[in-house]
N, C-alpha and C positions, 0 to 999 in steps of 0.2 A: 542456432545459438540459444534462441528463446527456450526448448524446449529442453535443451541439457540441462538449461541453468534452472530450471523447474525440477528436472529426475535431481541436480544433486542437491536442490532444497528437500524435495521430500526427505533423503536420505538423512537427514536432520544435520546440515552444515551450517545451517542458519534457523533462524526464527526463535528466539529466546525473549521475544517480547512478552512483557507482562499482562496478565489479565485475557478474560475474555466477555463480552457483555453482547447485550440480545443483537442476534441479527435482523430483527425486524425494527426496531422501535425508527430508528434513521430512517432508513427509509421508507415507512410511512408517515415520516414528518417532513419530508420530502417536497410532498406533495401540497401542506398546509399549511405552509409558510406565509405573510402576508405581503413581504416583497415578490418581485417581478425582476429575472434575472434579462426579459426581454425588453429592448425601447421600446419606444411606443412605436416605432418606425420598424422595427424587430429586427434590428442589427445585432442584437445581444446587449452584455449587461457593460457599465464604466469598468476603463482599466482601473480601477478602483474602489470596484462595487460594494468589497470587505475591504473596509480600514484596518488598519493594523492595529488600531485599538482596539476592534472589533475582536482582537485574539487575547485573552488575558494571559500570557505562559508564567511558567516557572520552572526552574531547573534543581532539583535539590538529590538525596543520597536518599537511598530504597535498599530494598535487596529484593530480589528475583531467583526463585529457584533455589535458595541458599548461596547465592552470590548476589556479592557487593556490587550496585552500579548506581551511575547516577542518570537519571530519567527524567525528560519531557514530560510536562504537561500541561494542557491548557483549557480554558472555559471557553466557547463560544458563544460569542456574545451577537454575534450576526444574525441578520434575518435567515441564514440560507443554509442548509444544513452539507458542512464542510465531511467530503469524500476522505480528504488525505492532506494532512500537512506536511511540511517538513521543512526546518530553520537549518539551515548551514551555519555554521562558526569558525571565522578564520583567527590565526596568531594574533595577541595583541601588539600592536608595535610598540617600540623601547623597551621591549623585555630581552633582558642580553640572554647569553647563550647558557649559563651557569644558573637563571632561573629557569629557563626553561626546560633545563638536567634536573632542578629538582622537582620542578611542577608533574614532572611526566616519568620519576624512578620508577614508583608502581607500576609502570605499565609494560616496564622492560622484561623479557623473557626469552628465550633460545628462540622461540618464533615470532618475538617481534623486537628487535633486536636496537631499534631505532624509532622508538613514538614521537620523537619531537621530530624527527625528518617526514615520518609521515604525516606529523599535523601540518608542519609548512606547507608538505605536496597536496595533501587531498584533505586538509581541514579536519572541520570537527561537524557533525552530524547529527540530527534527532528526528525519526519521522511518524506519526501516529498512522496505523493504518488503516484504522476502525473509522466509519462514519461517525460524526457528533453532529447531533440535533440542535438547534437553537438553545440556548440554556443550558446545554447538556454541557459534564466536561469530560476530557478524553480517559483515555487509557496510560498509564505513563509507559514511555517509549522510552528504550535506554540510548544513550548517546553515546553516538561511537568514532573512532577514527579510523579509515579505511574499513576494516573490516572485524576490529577488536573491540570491544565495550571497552570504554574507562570507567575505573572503577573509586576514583578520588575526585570532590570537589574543586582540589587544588588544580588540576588539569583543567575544569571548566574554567576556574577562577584566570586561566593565562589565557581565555581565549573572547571574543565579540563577535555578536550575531551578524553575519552577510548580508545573507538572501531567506526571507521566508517565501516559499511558494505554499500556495493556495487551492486548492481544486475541489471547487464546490457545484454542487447540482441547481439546478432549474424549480422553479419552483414543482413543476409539475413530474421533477425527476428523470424528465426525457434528454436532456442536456447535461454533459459534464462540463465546466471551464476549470480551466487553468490562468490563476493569477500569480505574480510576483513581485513582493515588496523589495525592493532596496535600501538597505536601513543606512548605508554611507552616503548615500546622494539622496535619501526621502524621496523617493520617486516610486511609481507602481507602471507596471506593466500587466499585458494580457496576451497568453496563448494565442495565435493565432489559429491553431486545431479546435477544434469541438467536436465533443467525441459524442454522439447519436446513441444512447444507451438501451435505446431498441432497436437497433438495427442487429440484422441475423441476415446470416446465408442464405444462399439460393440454389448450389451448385449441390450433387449428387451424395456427397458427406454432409452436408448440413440437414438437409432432407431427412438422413437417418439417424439425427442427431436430437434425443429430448429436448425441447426448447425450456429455456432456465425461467420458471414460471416467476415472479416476485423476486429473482434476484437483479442487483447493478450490475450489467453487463458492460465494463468498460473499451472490450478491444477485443475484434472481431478478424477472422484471418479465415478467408473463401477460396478455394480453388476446387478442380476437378479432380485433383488426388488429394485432399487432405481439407479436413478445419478445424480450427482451435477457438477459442475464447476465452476470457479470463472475467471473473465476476467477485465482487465484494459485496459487503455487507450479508456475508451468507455465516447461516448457523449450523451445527451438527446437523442435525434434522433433514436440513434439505440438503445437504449435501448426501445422506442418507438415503432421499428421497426419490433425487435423483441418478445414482446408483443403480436402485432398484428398477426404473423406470426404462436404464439402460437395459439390464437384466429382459426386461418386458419387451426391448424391442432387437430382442435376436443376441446383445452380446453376451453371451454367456458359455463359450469356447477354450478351455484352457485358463481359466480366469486366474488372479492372483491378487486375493483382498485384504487388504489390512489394514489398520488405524490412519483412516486419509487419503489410501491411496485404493484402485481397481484398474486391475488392467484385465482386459479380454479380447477378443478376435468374435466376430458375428458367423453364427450357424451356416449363414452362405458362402463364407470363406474371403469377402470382399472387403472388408475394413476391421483393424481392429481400434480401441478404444483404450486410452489413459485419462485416467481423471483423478488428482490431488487436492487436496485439502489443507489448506494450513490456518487450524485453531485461532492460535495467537494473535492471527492478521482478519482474520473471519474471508478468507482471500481462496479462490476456486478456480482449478484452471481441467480445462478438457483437450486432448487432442486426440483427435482422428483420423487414422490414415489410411490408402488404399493399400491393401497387402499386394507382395510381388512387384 
């Protein structure tokens, strides 16, 4: 499933985020931060580590691409330099049914035929995908519902933020967490995953696989016939980089390369190779698998 939903992203079904800003500057501020995401007992860091003041956001109207939307964004004001946000926004209650017709007419179209039923169902959404550095502020990120951008403040304006979740690195970069604020009960929580953001394969496809020198490796997928990975904070360049490097090490069989994406099979007939790229997100994913 992982991997579909990847082919019909590259196909350009998504990703219309705004902007693109360096892939390195995050994550080598990663590493010099002057908090400590570890106790001193090294259990990890407080459900609470980033205060939610620690996030400055605001929601206003942009345009992106030559369309209208309304977009996320935020300062980081934290010690710790934040992977990936993303605030959910549900219906505000006491809004009858006749505001919510007009808050959400813009969004009505032959393919979305009902926006206030799907903001009841599945909310309202904004999530940056790009690393931000301490001080640093983000990208705006348009906000959407299910699967549509809204393109009217008046639709933000009928809705209140949920859940912010959080997921920021270690100081030394080697560590992802995941937090989450809940803005109706003021309460915070933590992940109980952590994600090892050097950790790498072992098994006979990883072996043949370029190791992602300087990028955030967040999610790692090992077996005997196949491995995947997924890594952010990565620029043109290295993605570029490593490409070429796959090239170097045998797959270079029937290739098919174009803006983002390379597919190939290796000279000895034993694995071939997909690897995408998505700009907007600074976001890289590879799979490999055994042929036959």
């Amino acid at each position: 499933m992982k991997r579909m939903m990847v082919v019909l992203l590259s196909m350009g079904l998504a990703f219309t985020l705004a902007g693109c800003s360096g892939g390195d500057s995050a994550a080598s501020s990663a590493a010099g931060g002057n908090a400590s995401a570890e106790s001193p007992e090294n259990k990890g860091p407080a459900k609470d580590e980033i205060k939610v003041d620690d996030i400055v956001w605001s929601v206003d109207n942009s345009v992106i691409d030559g369309n209208r939307r309304v977009v996320l964004q935020y300062e980081n004001k934290s010690a710790y330099t934040i992977a990936d946000l993303r605030i959910e926004f549900k219906i505000k209650e006491g809004l009858s049914e006749e505001e919510l017709a007009e808050a959400f007419s813009g969004m009505q179209t032959e393919y979305d035929p009902d926006p206030v039923g799907d903001a009841k169902e599945y909310g309202m959404w904004g999530e940056s995908y790009i690393p931000v550095a301490p001080g640093e502020t983000s990208t705006a990120a348009p906000l959407e519902v299910g699967i549509t951008y809204i393109n009217d403040m008046a639709q933000f304006e009928a809705v209140e933020p949920d859940l912010m979740t959080i997921a920021f690195l270690s100081d030394d970069g080697s560590k992802l967490y995941k937090e989450t604020y809940d803005f109706k009960n003021d309460s915070y929580s933590l992940d109980s995953k952590v994600v090892d953001t050097t950790e790498w394969g072992s098994e006979e496809p990883a072996t043949m696989s370029p190791s992602p020198d300087g990028m955030i490796v967040v999610d790692v997928e090992d077996t005997a016939d196949g491995f995947s990975f997924e890594a952010i904070d990565v620029d043109e360049s290295e993605f570029d980089a490593y490409v070429d490097a796959c090239k170097e090490m045998g797959f270079t069989v029937e290739p098919i390369e174009t803006d983002g994406v390379y597919y190939a099979s290796h000279v000895d007939g034993s694995f071939g190779i997909d690897c995408f790229y998505y700009p907007s997100m600074q976001h890289f994913s590879i799979f490999l698998d055994r042929i036959g």
